[in-house]
N, C-alpha and C positions, 0 to 999 in steps of 0.2 A: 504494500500500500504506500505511496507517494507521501510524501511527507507535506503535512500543509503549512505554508508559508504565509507570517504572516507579518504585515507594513505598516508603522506606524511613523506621524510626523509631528516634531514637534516646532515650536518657534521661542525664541528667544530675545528679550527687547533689549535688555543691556552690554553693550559691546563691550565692555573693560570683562563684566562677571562670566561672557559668553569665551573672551579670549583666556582667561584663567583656568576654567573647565576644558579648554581646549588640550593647553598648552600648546608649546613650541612646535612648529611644527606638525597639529593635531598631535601630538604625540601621546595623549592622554585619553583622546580619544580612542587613538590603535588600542589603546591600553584593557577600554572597556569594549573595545569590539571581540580584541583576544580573548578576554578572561570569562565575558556573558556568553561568546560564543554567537554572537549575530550581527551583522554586517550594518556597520555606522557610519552615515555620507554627510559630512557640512557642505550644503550650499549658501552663501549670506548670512542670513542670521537662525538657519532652519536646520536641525539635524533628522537624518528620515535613518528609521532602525527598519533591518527586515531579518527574519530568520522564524525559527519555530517557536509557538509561543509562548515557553518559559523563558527560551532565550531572551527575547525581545521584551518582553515583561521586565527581566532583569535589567536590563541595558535601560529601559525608557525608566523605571526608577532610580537606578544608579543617573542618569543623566541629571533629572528632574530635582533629585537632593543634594548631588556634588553642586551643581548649580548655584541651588538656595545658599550653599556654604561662602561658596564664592562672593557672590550678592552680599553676607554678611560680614565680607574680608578675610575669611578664616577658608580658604582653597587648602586643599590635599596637597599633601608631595606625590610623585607618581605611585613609589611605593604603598601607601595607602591610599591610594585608589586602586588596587590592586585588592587591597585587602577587605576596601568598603564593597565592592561587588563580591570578593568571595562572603561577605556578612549577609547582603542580601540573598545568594543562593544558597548559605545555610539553613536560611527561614523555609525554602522551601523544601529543604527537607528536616521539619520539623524540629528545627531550633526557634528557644523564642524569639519572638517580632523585637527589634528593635532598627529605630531608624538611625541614620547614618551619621547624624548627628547626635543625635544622645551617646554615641560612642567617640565618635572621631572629632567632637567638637566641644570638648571640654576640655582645657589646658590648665593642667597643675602647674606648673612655672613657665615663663618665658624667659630665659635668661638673655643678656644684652647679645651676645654671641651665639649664635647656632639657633637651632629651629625649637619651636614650644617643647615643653615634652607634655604629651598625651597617651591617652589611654591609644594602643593601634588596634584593638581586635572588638570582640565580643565578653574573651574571657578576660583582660585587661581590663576590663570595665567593670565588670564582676568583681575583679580584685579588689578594683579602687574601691568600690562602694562597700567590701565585705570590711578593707583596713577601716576605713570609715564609721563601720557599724561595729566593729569588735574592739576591746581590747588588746587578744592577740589573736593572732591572724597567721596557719602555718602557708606556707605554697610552696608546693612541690613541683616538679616539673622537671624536664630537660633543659640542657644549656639555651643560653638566646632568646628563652622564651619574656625577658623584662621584668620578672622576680623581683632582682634586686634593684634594679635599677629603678624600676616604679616606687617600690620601697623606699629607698632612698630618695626619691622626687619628694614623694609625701612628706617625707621628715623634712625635708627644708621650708615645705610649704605651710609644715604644723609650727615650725620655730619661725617665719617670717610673721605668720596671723597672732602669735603670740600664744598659741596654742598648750606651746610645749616650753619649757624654759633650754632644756639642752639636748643634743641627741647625740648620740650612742651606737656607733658601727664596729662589729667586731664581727672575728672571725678565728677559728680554732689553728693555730698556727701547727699545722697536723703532720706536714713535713717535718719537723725539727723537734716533734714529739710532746711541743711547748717546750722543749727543755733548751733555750735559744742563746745558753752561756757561753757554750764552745765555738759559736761564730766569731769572725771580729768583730771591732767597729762600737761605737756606743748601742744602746739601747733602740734608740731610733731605728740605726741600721741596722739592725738586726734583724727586727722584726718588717722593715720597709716591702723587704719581696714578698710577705704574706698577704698582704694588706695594701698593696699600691694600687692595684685595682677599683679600691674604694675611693683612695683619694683620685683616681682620673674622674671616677664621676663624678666625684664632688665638684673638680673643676669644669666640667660642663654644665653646674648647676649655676655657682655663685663664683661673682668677681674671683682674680686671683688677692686683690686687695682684703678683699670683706671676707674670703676664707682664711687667709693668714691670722685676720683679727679674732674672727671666732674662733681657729682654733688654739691662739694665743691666751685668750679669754677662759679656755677649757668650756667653751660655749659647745663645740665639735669636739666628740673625742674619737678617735679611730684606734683601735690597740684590741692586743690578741684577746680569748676569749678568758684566758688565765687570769687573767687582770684586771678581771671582774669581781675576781672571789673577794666575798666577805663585806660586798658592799650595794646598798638600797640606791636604787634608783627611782628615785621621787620628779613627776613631772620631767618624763624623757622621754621620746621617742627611740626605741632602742632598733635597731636591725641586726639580725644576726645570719651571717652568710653563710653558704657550705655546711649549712648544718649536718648535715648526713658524714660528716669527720666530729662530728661530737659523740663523746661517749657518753650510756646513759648517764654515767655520775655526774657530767660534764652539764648534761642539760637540764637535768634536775639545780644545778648551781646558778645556771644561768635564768630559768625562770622561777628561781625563788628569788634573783636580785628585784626585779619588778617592787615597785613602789606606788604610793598615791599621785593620781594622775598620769597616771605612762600608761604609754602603749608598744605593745612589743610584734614585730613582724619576724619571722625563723622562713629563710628561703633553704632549698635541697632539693636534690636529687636522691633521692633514696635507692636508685640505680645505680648509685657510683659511688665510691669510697677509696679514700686510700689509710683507711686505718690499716691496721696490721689483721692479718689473715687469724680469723675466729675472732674478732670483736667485730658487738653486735653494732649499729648505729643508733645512736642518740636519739637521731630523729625520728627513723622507723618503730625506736622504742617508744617514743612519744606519741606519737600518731597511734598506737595503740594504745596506750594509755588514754585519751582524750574524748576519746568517742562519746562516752557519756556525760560529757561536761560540758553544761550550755553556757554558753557565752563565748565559746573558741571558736573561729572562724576557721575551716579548712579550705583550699580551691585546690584544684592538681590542672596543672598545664599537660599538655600532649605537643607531637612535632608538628600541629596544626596549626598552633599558636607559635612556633619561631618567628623574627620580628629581622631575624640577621639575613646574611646572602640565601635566597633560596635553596642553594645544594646545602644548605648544612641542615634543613628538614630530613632532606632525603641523607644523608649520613647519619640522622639520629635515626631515623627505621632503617636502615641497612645493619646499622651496629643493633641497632632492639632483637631485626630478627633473627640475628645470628645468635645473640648471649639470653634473649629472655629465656628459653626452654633450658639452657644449663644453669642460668640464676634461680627459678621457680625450683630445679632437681636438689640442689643446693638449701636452700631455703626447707623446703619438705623435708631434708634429709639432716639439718638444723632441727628441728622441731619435734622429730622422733627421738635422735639422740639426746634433748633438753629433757623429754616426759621419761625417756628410760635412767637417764644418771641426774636431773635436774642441775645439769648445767646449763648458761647463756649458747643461744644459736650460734654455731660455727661457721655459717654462711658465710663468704665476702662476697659480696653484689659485682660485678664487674666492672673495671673501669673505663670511662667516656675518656676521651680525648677532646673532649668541648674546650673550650676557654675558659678562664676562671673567675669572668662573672658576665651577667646580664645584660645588656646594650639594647 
């Protein structure tokens, strides 16, 4: 049976919001002809869609809302107009409705330099509004997927509204076992390769001036997860990175620091570790633990949600399907051994080759 074809046309009044949508070259147009899958023609100020009708469907709302955005001043990067039409053909298949804006048009910080940062996805959104509504808030997920880096957006934006008095980025300095005495160098540099990660996003959030001053202030603190011990954190936005290199004692430490007025976000991969072979992780121990306790927020990203170069989706499901069936063997074979000697799981989860934080 022939497949039925069908044509729709729309018009446009505004030429500055029509050239935006466009971009360079229609370049953004090919963009959503690519991704909807139906054939998009500008003539003047008129764009005509033809293809089968979810295609065309897709493409005439992805036009009609990038548009509106434009019109409002706030246009897509190409990349996210990629990603606002894969949002709208999620809906059809049965993910919930949301428009293109309630996602892609809300900006946590603009910083003087470089483009807003926002929510890019569905489940990005999600995140924001679950940090938003929880106190803590775990998210799990594979590399790229904006974990930490949302995370950390938010904390700048809780400490500019006056929200939070200081925030708190750490990270279990897992390589060096925490035990960081036999490096050279002062304390700084010691611990600098664990943790420089954080400070680069920090410097795409805020001035390099006004980040020196806060973290001069002990406004910003960034230091391993060790360095935590023994002390309340009252009114902080805390993040904690890699948690899946935390042991559980570790993370039992880390969220009995929490204090009045904090809030605490724990990003991981519970796929990947580099603790040493038969400890359990921190995080996975946690997230079992929590189930029954309201007021935690969980989200789990998938390689659906990477936000970086597209092949690195496809290298996290290439690495999934090769290790998840000997991680799950692992894991089951953990878990018989725990109930016959009531020893901790002896699993190691595999390890990713991702980068070592979110963007």
């Amino acid at each position: 049976m022939a497949k039925q074809i069908h044509r729709e046309k729309l018009a446009f009044d505004d030429p500055e919001a029509l050239q935006a949508l466009c971009g360079s070259n229609n370049s953004r147009l090919k963009l959503i002809e690519r991704t909807a899958g139906a054939e998009v023609h500008l003539r003047g100020n008129e764009i005509t869609i033809e293809g089968e009708e979810g295609a065309t469907e897709t493409a005439r709302s992805a036009l009609e809302q990038l548009y509106d955005l434009a019109l409002a001043g706030k246009p897509l990067s190409s990349d996210d107009v990629v990603r606002a039409v894969r949002l709208l053909q999620g809906q059809g298949n049965g993910d919930s409705g949301q428009t293109i804006a309630n996602v892609f048009g809300e900006t946590i910080i603009s910083p003087r330099a470089g483009r807003p940062i926002a929510p890019k996805g569905a489940t990005q959104k999600q995140y924001v509004d679950l940090v938003r509504a929880n106190d803590i808030v775990f998210a799990v997920g594979p590399a790229g997927t904006g974990k930490t880096y949302l995370a950390m957006a938010l904390a700048v934006r809780a400490l500019l509204d006056k929200q939070v008095r200081r925030i708190i980025l750490t990270r279990p300095a897992v390589e060096a076992g925490e035990r960081l005495g036999f490096l050279p160098g002062t304390l700084e540099e010691k611990v600098d390769p664990y943790l420089r990660p954080l400070f680069d996003a920090l410097h795409d959030m805020l001035d390099p001036e006004r980040l020196t001053r806060l973290m001069a202030d002990e406004v910003i603190e960034v230091a391993p997860l060790a360095f935590l011990r023994g002390r309340t954190l009252n009114e902080s936005f805390i993040v904690l990175d890699e948690a899946q290199n935390t042991t559980p004692a570790q993370m039992k430490m880390f969220l009995t620091r929490m204090g009045y007025g904090a809030k605490v976000v724990i990003t991981g991969d519970i796929t990947q570790t580099d603790l040493p072979a038969g400890q359990r992780s921190g995080l996975r121990d946690a997230l079992d633990l929590i189930r029954d306790i309201r007021g935690i927020g969980t989200i789990t990203f998938t390689d659906a949600d990477v936000v970086r170069h597209p092949l690195v989706a496809a290298l996290i499901r290439a690495y999934d399907a090769r290790d998840r069936a000997k991680f799950e063997a692992r894991e089951a074979d953990a878990r018989h051994r725990q109930v016959a000697d009531g020893s901790q799981p002896t699993a190691a989860p595999p390890k990713d080759s991702s980068d070592d934080i979110d963007s």
